[in-house]
C-alpha positions as CSV (number, residue, x, y, z in Angstrom):
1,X,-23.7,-3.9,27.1
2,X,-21.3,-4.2,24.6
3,X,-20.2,-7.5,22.8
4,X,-16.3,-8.0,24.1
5,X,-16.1,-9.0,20.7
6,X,-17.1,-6.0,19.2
7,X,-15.4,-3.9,21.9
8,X,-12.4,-5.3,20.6
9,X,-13.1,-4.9,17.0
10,X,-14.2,-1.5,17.8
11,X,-11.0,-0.7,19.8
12,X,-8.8,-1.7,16.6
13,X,-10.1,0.5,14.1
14,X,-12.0,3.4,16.2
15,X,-14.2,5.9,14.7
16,X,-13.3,9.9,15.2
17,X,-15.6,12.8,14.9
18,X,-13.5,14.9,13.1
19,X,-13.2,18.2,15.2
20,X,-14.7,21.8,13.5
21,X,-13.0,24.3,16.1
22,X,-9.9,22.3,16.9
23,X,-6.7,21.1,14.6
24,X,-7.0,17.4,13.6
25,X,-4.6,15.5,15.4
26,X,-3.4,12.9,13.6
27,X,-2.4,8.9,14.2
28,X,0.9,8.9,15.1
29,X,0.8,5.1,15.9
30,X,0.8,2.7,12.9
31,X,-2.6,1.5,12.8
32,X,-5.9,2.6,11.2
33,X,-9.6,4.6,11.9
34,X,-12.5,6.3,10.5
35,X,-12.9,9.3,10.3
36,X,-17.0,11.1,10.0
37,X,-16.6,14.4,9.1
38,X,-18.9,17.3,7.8
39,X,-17.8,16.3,4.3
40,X,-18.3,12.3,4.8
41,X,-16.9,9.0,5.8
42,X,-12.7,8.9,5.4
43,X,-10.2,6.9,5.9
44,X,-6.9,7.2,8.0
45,X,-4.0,5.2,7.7
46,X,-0.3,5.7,9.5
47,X,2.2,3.7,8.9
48,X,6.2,4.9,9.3
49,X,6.3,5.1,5.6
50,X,3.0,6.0,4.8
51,X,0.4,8.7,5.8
52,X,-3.2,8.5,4.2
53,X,-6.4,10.3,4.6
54,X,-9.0,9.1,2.2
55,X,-12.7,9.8,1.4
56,X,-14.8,6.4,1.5
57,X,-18.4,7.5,1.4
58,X,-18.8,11.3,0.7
59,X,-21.7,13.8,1.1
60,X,-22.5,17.2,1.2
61,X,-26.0,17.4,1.5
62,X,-26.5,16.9,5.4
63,X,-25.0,19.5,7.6
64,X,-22.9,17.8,10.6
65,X,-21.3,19.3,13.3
66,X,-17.9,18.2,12.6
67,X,-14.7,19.7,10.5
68,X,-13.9,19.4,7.1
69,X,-10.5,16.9,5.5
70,X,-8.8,17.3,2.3
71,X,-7.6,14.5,0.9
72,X,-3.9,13.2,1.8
73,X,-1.4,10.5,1.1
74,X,2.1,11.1,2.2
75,X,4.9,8.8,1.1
76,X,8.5,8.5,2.7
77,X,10.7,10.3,0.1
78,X,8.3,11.9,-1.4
79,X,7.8,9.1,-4.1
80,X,8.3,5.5,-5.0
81,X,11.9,4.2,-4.6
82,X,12.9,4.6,-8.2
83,X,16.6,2.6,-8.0
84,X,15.4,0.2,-6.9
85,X,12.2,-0.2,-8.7
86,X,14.5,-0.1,-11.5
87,X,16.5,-2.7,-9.8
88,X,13.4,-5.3,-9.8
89,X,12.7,-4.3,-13.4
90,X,16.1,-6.0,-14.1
91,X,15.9,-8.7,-12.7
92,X,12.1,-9.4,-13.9
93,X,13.8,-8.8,-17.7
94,X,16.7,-11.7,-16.8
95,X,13.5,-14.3,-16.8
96,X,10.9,-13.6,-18.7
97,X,9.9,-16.7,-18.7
98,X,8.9,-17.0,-15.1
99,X,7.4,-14.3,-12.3
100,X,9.5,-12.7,-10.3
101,X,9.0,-11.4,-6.8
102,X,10.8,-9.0,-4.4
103,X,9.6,-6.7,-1.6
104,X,11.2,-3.2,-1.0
105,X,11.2,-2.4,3.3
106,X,11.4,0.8,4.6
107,X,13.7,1.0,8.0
108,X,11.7,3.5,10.7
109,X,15.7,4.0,11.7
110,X,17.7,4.4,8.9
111,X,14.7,6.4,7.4
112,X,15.6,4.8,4.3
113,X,14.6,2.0,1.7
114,X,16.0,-1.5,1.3
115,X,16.0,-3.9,-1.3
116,X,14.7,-7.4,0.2
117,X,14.9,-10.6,-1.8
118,X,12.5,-13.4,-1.7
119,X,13.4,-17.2,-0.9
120,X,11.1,-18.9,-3.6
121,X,9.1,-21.9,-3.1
122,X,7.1,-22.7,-6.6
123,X,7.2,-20.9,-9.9
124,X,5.8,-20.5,-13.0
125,X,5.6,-18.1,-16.0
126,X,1.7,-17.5,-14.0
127,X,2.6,-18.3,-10.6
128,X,5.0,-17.3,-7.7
129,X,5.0,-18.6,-4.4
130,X,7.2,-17.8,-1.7
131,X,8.4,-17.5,2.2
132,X,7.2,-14.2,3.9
133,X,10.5,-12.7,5.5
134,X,10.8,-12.2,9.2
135,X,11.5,-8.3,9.7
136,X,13.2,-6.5,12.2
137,X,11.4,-4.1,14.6
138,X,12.1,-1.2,12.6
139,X,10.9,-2.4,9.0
140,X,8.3,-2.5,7.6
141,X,7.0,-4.0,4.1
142,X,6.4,-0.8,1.9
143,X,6.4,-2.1,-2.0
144,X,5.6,-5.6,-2.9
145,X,6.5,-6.0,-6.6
146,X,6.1,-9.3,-9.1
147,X,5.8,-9.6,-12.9
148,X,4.2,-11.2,-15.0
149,X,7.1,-12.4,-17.2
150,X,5.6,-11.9,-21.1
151,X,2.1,-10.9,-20.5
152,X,0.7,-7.0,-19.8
153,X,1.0,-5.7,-16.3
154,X,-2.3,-5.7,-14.4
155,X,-3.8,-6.7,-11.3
156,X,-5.2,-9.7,-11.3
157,X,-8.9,-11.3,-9.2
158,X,-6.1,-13.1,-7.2
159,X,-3.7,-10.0,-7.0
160,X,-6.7,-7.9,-5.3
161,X,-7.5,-11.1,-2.8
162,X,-4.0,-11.1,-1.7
163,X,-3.6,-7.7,-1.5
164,X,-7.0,-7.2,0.5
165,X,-6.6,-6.5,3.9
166,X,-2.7,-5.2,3.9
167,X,-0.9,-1.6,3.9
168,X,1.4,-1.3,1.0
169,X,2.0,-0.7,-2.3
170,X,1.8,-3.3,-4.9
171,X,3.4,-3.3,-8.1
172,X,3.6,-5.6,-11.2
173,X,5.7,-5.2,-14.1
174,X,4.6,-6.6,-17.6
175,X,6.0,-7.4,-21.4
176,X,9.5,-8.5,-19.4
177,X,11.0,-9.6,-22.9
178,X,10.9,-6.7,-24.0
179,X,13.2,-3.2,-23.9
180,X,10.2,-1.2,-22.7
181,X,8.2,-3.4,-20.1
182,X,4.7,-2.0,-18.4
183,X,4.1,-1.0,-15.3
184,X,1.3,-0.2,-12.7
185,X,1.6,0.6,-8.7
186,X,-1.5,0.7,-6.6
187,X,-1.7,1.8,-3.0
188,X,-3.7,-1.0,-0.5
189,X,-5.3,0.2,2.5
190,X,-6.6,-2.4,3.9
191,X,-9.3,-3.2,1.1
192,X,-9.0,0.3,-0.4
193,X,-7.1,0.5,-3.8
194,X,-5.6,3.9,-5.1
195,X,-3.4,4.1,-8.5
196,X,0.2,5.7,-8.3
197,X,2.2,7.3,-10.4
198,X,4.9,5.7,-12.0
199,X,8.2,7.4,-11.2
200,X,9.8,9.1,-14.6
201,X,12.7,7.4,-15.5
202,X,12.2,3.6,-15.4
């Protein structure tokens, strides 16, 4: 008999035999699973904002009865919110002396994007600390972005232990003094990190 403990941890993030003579039907619910398929162990992650089917472990050289997947990650828009990335950028440059945070939500209603402020507790030219904001129903955190005021931009041993576990992308913006910061984006999947693009124009 099953541990109710593991039932339940089971029951959170299932595991799907991906089908070979049937269409993959895919979450529609935010949440997350595994997927085995002929082609290895993958990773699927929904949330309103975010679609993304990702190969963890895979393999070719044992033939299982299951279908195929290609690789996916769908973004609302069709890319990063470039306005008002360019918007934090900005701000980051007005203090380069001290991080800078802000969070970018993405409204399940309004299909659209929304600039979200931070209410700051502590901070430093190394070190931001601040009050997680309470969302409404229909939001959703899809870009968490901070600088690093003068230094490069990079994540950091404590940017991928705060970032472990969550759905999002993180960015962090670098060389703030100057005309021509740095910037890097990274997808998190709950422990899984995948490099974005940069939008052109920031």
């Amino acid at each position: 008999m099953l541990n109710p403990l593991d039932a339940a941890l089971q029951a959170s993030a299932p595991v799907l035999m991906v089908p070979k003579f049937e269409p993959m039907t895919w979450l529609e619910e935010s949440g997350h699973r595994f997927l085995l398929s002929a082609n290895g162990l993958w990773l699927e992650v929904r949330r309103s904002w975010l679609h993304l089917v990702w190969p963890l472990a895979e393999q070719s050289a044992v033939a299982m009865p299951y279908g195929e997947l290609k690789k996916r990650c769908q973004i609302a828009g069709g890319t990063l919110p470039s306005d008002l990335i360019r918007r934090f950028v900005a701000e980051a440059q007005a203090s380069p002396e001290l991080e800078t945070a802000a969070w970018i939500l993405w409204d399940a209603c309004s299909q659209a994007y929304r600039y979200q402020d931070l209410e700051v507790i502590d901070v430093s030219e190394d070190h931001i600390e601040y009050h997680r904001p309470a969302l409404s129903d229909a939001e959703e955190l899809a870009l968490d972005l901070h600088s690093h005021g003068r230094g490069d931009a990079y994540f950091s041993p404590k940017d991928d232990k705060d970032d472990r576990g969550e759905v999002k992308v993180s960015l962090v913006v670098g060389r703030c003094h100057t005309a021509t910061p740095t910037l890097m984006a990274r997808i998190c999947a709950v422990g899984l990190f995948l490099n974005v693009p940069i939008p052109s124009g920031i």
